[in-house]
N, C-alpha and C positions, 0 to 999 in steps of 0.2 A: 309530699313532704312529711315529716314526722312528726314536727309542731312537740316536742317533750313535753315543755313548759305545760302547754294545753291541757296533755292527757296528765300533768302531777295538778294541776289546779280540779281535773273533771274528778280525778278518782277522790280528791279532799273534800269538793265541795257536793260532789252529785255521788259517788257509790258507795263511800267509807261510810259504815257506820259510825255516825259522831260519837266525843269522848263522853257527852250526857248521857248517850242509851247504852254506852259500855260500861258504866262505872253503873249507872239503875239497873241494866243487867246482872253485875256482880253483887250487888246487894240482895237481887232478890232470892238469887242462889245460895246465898248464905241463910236466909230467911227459911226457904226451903230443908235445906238442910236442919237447921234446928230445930224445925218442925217435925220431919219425919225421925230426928232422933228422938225424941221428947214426947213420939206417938206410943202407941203400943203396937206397932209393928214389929213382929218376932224375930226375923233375921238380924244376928249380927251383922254389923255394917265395918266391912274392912276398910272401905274407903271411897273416892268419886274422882269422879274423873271428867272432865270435861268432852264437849266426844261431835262432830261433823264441822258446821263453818264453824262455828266459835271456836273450837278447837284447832280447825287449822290455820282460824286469820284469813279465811277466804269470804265472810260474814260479809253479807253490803246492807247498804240502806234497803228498803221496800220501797218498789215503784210503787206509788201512786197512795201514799201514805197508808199502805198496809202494813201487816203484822210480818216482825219476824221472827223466826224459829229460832232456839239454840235447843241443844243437847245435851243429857246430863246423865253419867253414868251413874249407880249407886254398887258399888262390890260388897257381895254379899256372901256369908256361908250359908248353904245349903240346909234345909229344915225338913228333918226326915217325915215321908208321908205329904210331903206337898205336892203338888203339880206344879209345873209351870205354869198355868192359867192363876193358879191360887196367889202365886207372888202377886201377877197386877192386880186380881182383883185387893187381896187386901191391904199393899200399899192404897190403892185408889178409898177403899174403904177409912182409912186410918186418917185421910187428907182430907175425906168430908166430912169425919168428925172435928175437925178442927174447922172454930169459925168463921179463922180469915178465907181460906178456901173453899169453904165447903159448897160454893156459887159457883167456882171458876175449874172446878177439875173434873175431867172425864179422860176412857178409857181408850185403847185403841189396841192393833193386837202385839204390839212390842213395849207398852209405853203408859203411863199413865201423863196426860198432857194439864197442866198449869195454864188458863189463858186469862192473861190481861188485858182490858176494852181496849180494844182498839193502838193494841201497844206490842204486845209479843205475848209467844208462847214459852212453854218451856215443858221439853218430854224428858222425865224421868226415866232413863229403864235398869229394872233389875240384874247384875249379871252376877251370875254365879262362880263362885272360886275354887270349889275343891267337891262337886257332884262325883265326881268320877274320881279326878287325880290333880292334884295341886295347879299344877304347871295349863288345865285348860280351863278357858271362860267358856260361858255358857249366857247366851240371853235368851228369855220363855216367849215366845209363843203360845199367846193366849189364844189367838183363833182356833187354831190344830192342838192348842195341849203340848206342846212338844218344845226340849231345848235344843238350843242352836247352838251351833259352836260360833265362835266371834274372835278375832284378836284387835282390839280397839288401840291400844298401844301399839303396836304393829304399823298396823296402819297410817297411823298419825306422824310416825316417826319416819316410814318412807316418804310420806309428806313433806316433810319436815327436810328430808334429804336433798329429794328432788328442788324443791327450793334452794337448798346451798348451791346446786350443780346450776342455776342460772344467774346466781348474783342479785346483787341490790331488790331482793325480797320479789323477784321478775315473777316467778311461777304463781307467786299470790296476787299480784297484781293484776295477772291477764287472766289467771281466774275470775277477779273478780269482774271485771271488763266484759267477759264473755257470759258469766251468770246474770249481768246486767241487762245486755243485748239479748240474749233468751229473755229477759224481765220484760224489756220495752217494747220487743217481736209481736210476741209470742204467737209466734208463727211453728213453733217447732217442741217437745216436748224431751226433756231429758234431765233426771234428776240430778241435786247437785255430786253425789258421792258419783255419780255414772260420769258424769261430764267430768267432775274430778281426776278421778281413777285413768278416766281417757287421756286427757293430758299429763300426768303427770309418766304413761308409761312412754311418752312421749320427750321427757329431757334425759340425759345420760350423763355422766362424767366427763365425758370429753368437751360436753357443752362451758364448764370452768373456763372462765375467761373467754372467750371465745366472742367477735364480733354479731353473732346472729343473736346474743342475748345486751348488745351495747348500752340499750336504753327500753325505756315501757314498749312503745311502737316496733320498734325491729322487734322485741321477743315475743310481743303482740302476732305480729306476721310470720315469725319463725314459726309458732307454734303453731298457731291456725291451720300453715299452710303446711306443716306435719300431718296433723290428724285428717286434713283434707286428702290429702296424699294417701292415706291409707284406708280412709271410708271411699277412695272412687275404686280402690283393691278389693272392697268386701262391699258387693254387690247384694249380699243375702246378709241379712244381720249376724255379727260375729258376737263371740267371746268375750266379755270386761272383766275378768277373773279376780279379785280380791287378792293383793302379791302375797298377801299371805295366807288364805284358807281358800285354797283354788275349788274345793266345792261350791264356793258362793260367786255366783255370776250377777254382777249387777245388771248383765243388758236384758236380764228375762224381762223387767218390767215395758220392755216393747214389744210390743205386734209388731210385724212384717212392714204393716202400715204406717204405723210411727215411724219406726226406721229409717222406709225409703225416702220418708218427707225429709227427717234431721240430714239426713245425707246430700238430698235437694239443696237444703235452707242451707247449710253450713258451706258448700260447694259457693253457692251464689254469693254469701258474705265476704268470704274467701277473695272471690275477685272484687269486691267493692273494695277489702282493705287494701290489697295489693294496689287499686287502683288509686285510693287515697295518698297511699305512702308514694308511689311513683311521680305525683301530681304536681310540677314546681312552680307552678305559679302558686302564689298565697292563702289568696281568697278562694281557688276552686279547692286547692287542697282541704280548707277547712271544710266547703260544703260537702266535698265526697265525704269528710271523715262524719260528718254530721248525718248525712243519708245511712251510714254506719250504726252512730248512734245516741242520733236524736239531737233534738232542738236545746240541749243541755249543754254539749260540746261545745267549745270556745264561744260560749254566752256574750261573754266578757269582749273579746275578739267581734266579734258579731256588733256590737254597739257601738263600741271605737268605730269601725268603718262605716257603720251606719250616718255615723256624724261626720264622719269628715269627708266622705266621697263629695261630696256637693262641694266644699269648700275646695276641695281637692280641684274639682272639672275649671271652677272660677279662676280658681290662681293658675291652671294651666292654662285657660282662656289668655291672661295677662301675662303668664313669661311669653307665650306664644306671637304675640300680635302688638304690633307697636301702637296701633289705633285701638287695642284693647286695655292697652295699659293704666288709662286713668278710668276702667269701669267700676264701679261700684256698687253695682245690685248682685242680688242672689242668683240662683240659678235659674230659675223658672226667668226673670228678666233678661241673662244670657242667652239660652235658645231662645227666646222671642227674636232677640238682637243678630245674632251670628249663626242660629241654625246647630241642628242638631249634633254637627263634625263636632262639636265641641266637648263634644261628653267621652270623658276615655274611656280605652278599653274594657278596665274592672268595673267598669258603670254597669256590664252588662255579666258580670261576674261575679256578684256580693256574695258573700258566704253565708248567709241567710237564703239564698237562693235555693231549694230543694234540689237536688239531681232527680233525674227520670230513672225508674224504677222498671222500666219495660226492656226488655232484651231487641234489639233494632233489626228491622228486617232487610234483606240482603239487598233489597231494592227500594231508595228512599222515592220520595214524589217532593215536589215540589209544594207548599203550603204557602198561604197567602194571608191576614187577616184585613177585614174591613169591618168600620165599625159607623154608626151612628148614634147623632146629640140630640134624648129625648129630655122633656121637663121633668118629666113624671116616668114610674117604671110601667113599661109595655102603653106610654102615650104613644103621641105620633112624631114623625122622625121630625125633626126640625133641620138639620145638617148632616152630610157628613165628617168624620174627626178627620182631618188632615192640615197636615202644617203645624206651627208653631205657635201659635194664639193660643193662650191660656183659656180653656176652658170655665167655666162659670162653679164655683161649688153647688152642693145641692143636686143638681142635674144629673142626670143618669144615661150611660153610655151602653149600646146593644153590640154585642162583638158577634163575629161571623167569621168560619175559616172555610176557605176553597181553594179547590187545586189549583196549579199553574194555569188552567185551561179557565177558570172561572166559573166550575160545579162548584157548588157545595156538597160537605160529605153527607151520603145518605145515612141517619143514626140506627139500620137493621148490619150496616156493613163495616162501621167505623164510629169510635166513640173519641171526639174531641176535648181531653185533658186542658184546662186555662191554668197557665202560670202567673199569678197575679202579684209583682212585689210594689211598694211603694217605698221611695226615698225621702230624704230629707229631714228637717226638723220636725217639722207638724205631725206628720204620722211618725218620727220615733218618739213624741212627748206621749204621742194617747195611744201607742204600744199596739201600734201598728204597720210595720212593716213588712209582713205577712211574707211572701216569697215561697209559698207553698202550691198544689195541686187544686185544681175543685173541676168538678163531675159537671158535665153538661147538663145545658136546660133546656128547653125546645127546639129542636132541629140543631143540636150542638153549642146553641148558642150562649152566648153567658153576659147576664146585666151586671153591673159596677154601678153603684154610686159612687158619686164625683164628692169626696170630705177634704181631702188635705193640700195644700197649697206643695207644689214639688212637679218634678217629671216621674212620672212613674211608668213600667213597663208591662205590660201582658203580651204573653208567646199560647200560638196553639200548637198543640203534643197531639199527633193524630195515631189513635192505636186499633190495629184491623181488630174485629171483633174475634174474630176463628182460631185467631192463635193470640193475641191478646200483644203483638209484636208491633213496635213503633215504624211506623212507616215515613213519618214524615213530622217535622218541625218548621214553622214559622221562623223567620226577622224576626226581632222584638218592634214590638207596636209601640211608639211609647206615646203617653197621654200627659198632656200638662194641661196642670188645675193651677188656676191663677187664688 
């Protein structure tokens, strides 16, 4: 499913850079600015320009309350007898005479960089307007001494195009989606102007109106599944040429190595979204989109059915069953009463539930769990968990998975993944509903403490060690804590 709503709520609340760091961004540019006018810095200043995400509106928030970059031209006439090295350094010089900055700026070989604690940077770079002949830019190269040709306008304005050619602002959108998913991964390495550039040679004119750009999601998976389509063509790292100064290749900044992994990674996202978007039941839709990207996605969506699945299973208990109809406890006093049938389907489908991350192997086995009721973690067993009695809080449960035959997996040939979710009120108030992955513990096995009053579910995920390929998935277990 596509879920739009979802992905306009995810990109406002979780990747847009909010309108507080855009407007403190724009001040301090201006701050900037005044400064290097009012230095004695020698170049005339023809003008500025803004120049990468800021510029294109492809800008997101920083995972994990990092810094981020914007870009900041400065056009400049040419200062005979200078080098190119000489521009950065004596912008940089000019900036640490000044005593707001004179803490916060250093050098780099295109750029002198502005950073604010824990807040953002800001790289100034010098470009030159008329070294040679009016009509070419030029930015220095400080490491090598040497100027670059550039067309920064150019560029921003194909940008600018390719966006029209998808509508409703689609090409900045799933930029940013995608620069997001590199963010939350990062499993794969590719700069923004590179991933940029990739996509955007990726929409056309004909794409104008056109159904595969409908909404965020379809142009999401149009595009994706464009440049996937074309990275499983170029096997050996290709070409990202700059549409305008075809001397400048942005994919030099990969090794072979990089390469084959971004082509890996992007491949295999490829099919998660596809898989996402195809997915019509509600709740798995949301979690595939989620295994996409991350626990941020339909948050909102995610707590709703957090809350009402339970209520949900009761009232179906009651249209159901004419001897159910005057019940009146929660769920955990349901199955106690009528047994586990009672729990519907999506009970075993929450969108908090992680999806498995392992490619399945061609031949499944049969998995099993068993589990036992200790007081204490690694005491002695007292029971084992079976049936519908409400467990004791406090207490701690030992989980075990074996094959249909009744081995357990040996942990040199097979590593058993526990999917551990809890339902209901109790663990949604203390923000814990988990529904995530965890790594085995002696001999596969995985301890639970027993906290929150609800049924809650744990599956074993069995993956062969040698090719790292799921072989096998449990029934859900489920555990009810009284």
């Amino acid at each position: 499913m596509k879920h739009a709503s979802i992905f306009k709520t995810f990109l406002a609340d979780t990747i847009n850079l909010n309108d507080t760091r855009v407007k403190d961004l724009e001040t301090s540019i201006e701050a900037i600015k005044n400064a290097v006018r009012s230095s004695d810095w020698t170049p005339h200043i023809n003008g500025w320009m803004p120049h990468g995400s800021w510029a294109h509106k492809t800008i997101i928030k920083p995972v994990d309350q990092r810094e981020f970059d914007a870009d900041l031209i400065v056009f400049v006439e040419h200062v005979q007898e200078w080098t190119a090295a000489g521009y950065i350094n004596e912008l940089y010089s000019a900036l640490r005479s000044n005593s707001t900055y004179k803490d916060m700026v250093s050098r780099s070989s295109h750029c002198v960089t502005i950073s604010y604690s824990n807040d953002k940077k800001i790289d100034i770079a010098p470009c030159l307007t008329n070294r040679t002949f009016p009509s070419q830019l030029e930015v220095c190269n400080r490491t090598n001494n040497t100027f670059e040709r550039t067309e920064p306008k150019l560029y921003t304005d194909w940008l600018v195009e390719k966006n029209s050619f998808s509508g409703s602002n689609s090409f900045r959108k799933v930029t940013r989606l995608i620069k997001y998913l590199r963010d939350i991964k990062e499993s794969f390495t590719c700069s923004s102007v590179l991933l940029t550039t990739m996509l955007g040679y990726h929409i056309t004119s004909t794409d104008q109106g056109s159904a595969a750009f409908a909404d965020t999601p379809t142009a999401l998976r149009t595009i994706f599944g464009r440049v996937d389509d074309w990275l499983q063509l170029n096997q050996t790292k290709p070409t990202v040429n700059n549409p305008f100064l075809y001397s400048e290749n942005f994919a030099e900044v990969w090794t072979d190595d990089k390469y084959s992994n971004f082509r890996d990674k992007f491949h295999t996202y490829r099919e998660w979204i596809d898989d996402a978007y195809a997915e019509q039941d509600p709740n798995e839709s949301i979690s595939k989109w989620r295994r996409v990207f991350g626990s941020d996605f339909g948050k909102g969506e995610v707590l709703e059915e957090a809350r009402s699945v339970t209520k949900s299973a009761v009232d179906f208990l009651k249209n159901g069953s004419a001897l159910a109809s005057t019940f009146t406890g929660d769920l955990v006093e349901a199955v106690q009463r009528f047994g586990f049938q009672i729990l519907p389907d999506r009970f075993y489908r929450l969108p908090y539930m992680d999806k498995p991350k392992w490619k399945q192997a061609n031949h499944q086995i049969s998995v099993q769990v068993r589990a036992n009721l200790h007081q204490t973690e690694n005491g002695p067993v007292i029971a084992p968990v079976t049936g519908t009695n409400p467990l004791t809080s406090g207490y701690w449960v030992h989980f075990r998975a074996f094959s249909g035959a009744g081995i357990p997996f040996n942990a040199n040939d097979y590593k058993v993944y526990w999917r551990v979710t809890n339902t209901d009120e109790a663990a949604l108030r203390a923000n814990a509903l988990r529904g995530g992955f965890y790594d085995p513990e002696t001999e596969n096995g995985r301890w639970e403490a027993l906290a929150y009053r609800g049924v809650h579910v744990v599956e074993a995920f069995v993956v062969r060690t040698r090719d790292n390929r799921l072989v096998g998935k449990s029934e859900p277990f489920q555990v009810v804590v009284g």
